[in-house]
FITORMAR-201869 format. One record per residue: x, y, z of N, C-alpha, C in turn; chain. Coordinates in nm, 4 decimals. Example, Ala and Ser with C-alpha at 12.3 -4.5 7.8 and 13.67 -1.06 7.14 Angstrom:
// residues 2
n_px;n_py;n_pz;ca_px;ca_py;ca_pz;c_px;c_py;c_pz;mol
1.3190;-0.5690;0.7800;1.2300;-0.4500;0.7800;1.3200;-0.3300;0.7800;A .
1.2850;-0.2250;0.7080;1.3670;-0.1060;0.7140;1.2900;0.0030;0.7870;A .
//
This chain:
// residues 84
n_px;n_py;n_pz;ca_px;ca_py;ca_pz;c_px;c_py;c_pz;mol
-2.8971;2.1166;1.5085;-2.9722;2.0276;1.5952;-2.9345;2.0617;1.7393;A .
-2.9927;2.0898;1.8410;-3.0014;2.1156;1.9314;-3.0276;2.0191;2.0506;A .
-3.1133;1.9999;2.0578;-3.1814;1.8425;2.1108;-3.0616;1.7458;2.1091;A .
-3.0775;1.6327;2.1437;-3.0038;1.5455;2.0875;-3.1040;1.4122;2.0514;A .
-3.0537;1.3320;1.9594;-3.1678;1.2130;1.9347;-3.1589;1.1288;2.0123;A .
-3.3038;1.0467;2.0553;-3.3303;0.9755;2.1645;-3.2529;0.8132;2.1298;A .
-3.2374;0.7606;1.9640;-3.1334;0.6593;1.8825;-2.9599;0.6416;1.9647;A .
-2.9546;0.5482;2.0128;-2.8099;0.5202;2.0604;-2.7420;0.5219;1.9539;A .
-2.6273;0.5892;1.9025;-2.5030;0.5744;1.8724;-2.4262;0.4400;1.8548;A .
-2.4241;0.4350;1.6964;-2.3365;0.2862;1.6554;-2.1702;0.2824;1.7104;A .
-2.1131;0.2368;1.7980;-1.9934;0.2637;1.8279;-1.9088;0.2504;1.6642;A .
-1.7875;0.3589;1.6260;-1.7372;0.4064;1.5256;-1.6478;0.2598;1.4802;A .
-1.6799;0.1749;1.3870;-1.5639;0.0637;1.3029;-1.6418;-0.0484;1.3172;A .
-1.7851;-0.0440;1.4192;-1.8273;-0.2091;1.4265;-1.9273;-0.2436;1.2958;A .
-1.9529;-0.1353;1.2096;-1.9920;-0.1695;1.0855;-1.9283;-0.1595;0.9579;A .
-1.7810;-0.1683;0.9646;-1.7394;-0.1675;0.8782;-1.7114;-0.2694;0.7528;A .
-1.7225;-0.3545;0.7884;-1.7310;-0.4694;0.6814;-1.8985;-0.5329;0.6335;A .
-1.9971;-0.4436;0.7103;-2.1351;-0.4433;0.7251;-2.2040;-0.4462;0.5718;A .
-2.2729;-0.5356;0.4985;-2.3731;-0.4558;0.4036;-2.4613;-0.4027;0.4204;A .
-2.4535;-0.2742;0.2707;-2.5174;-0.1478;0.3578;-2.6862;-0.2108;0.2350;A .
-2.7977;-0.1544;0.2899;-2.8993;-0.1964;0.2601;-2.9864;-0.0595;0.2060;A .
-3.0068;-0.0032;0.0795;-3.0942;0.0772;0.0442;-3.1702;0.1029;0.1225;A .
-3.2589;0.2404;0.1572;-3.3736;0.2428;0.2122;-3.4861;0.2696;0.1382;A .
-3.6171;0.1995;0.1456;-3.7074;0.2056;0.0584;-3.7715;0.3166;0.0914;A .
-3.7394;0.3703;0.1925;-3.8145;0.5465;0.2552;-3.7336;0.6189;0.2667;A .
-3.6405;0.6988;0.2380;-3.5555;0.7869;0.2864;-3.5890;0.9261;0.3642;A .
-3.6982;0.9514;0.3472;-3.7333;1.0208;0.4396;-3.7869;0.9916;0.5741;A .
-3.7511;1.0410;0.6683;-3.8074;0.9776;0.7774;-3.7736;1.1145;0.9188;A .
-3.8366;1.0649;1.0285;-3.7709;1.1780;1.1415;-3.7434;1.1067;1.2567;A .
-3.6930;1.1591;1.3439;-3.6366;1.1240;1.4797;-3.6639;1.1690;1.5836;A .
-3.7075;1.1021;1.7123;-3.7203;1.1790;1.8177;-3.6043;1.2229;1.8742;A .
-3.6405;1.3278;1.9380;-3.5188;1.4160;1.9796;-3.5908;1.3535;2.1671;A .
-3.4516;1.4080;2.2463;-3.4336;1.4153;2.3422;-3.6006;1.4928;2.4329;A .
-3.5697;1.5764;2.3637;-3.6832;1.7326;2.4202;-3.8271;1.7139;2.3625;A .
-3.8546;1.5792;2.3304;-3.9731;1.5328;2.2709;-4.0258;1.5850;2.1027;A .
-3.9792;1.6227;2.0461;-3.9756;1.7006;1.9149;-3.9036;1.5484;1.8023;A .
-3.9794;1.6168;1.6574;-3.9131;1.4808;1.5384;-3.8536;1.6222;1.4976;A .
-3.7254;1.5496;1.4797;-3.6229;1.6118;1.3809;-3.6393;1.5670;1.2305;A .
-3.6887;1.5880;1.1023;-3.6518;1.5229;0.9995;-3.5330;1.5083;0.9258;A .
-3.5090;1.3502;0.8666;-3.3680;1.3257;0.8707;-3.3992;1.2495;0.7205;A .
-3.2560;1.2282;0.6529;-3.2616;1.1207;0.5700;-3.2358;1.0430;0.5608;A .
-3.2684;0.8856;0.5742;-3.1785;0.7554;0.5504;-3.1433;0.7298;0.4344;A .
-2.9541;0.6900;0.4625;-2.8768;0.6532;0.3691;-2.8642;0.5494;0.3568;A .
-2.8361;0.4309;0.4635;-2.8433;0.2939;0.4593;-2.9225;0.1967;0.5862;A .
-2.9330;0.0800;0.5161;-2.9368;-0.0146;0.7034;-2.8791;-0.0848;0.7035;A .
-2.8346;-0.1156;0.8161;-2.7465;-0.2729;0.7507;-2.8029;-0.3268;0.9030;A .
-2.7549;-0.5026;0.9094;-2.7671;-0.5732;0.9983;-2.6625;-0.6031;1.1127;A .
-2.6526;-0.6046;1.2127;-2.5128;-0.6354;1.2969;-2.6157;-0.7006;1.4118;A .
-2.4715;-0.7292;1.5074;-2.5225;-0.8147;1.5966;-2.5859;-0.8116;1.6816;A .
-2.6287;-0.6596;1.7175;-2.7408;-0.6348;1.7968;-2.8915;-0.5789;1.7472;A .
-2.8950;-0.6147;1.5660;-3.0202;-0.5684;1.5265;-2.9906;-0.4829;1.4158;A .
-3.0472;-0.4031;1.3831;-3.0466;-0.3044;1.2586;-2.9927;-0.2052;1.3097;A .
-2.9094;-0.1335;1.2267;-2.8371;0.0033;1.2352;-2.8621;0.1294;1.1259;A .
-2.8813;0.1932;1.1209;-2.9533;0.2622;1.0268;-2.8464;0.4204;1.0088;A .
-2.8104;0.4740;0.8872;-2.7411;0.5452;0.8673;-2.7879;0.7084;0.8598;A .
-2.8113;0.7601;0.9318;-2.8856;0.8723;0.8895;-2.7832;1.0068;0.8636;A .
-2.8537;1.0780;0.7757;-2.7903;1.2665;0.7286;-2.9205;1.3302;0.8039;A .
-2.8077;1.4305;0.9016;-2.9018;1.5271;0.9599;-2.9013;1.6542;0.9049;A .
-2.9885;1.7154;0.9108;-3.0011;1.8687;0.8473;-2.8870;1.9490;0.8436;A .
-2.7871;1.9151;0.9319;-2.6572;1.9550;0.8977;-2.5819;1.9200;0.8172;A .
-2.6135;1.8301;0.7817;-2.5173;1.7437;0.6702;-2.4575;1.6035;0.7133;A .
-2.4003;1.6018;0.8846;-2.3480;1.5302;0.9276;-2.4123;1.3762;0.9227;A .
-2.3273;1.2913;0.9052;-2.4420;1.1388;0.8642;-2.3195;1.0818;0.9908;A .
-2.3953;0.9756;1.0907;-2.3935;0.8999;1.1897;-2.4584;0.7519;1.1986;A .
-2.4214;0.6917;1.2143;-2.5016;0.5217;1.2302;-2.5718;0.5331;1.3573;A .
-2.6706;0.5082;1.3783;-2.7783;0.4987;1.5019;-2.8279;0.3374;1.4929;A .
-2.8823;0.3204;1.6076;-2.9465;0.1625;1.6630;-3.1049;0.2075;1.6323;A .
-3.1315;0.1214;1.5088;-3.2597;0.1323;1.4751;-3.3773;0.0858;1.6287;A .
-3.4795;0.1687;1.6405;-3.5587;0.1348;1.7534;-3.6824;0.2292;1.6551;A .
-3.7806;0.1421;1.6728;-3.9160;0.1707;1.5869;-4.0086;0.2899;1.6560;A .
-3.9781;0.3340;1.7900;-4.0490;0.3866;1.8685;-3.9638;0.5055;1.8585;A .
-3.8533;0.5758;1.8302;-3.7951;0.6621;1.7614;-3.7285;0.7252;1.6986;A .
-3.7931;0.6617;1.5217;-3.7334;0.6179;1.4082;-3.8497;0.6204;1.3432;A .
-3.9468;0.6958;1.2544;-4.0645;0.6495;1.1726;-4.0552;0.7951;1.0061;A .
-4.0886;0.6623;0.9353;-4.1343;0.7411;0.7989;-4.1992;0.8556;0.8206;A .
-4.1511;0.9653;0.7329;-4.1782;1.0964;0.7178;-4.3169;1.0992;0.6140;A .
-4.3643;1.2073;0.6087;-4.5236;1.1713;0.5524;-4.5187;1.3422;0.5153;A .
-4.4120;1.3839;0.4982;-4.3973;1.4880;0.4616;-4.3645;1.4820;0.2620;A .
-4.2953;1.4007;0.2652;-4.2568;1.3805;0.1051;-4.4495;1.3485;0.0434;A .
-4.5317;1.3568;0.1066;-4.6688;1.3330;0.0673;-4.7378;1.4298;0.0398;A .
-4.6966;1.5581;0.0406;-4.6981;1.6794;-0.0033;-4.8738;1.7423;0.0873;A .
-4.8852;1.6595;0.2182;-4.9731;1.6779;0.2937;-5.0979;1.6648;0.2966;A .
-5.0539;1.5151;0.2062;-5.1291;1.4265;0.2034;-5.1783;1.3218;0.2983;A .
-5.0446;1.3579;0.3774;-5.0310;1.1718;0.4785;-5.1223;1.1747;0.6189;A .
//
């Protein structure tokens, strides 16, 4: 990943006692910095005190908690086999 994602960064321990929440889409992508969707996978969401936090694995492997924001954060339509 090159870019970086436009999703703020969950500071590291404030979800730790958090329940984590299935995602009913796991596929999904991200805006990047440089205007580009990265596709990513969601692992969890959970709730905290500033809203939803959402767990994502990036194509590297690396998984990070991000601040869910709907404007760049959306279901992938790729698992639709190009259909969507």
């Amino acid at each position: 990943m090159t870019a970086q994602p436009v999703l703020a960064l969950v500071p590291r321990g404030i979800l730790i006692d958090a329940e984590r929440i299935s995602p009913a889409w796991p596929q999904a992508a991200v805006r990047c910095q440089d205007d580009h969707w990265q596709l990513v996978t969601i692992v969890a969401w959970c709730r905290y005190r500033r809203g939803w936090a959402v767990l994502i694995r990036w194509p590297d492997g690396h998984e990070d908690w991000r601040r869910y924001d709907a404007r760049h954060l959306i279901r992938s339509h790729e698992h639709l086999g190009g259909w969507g």
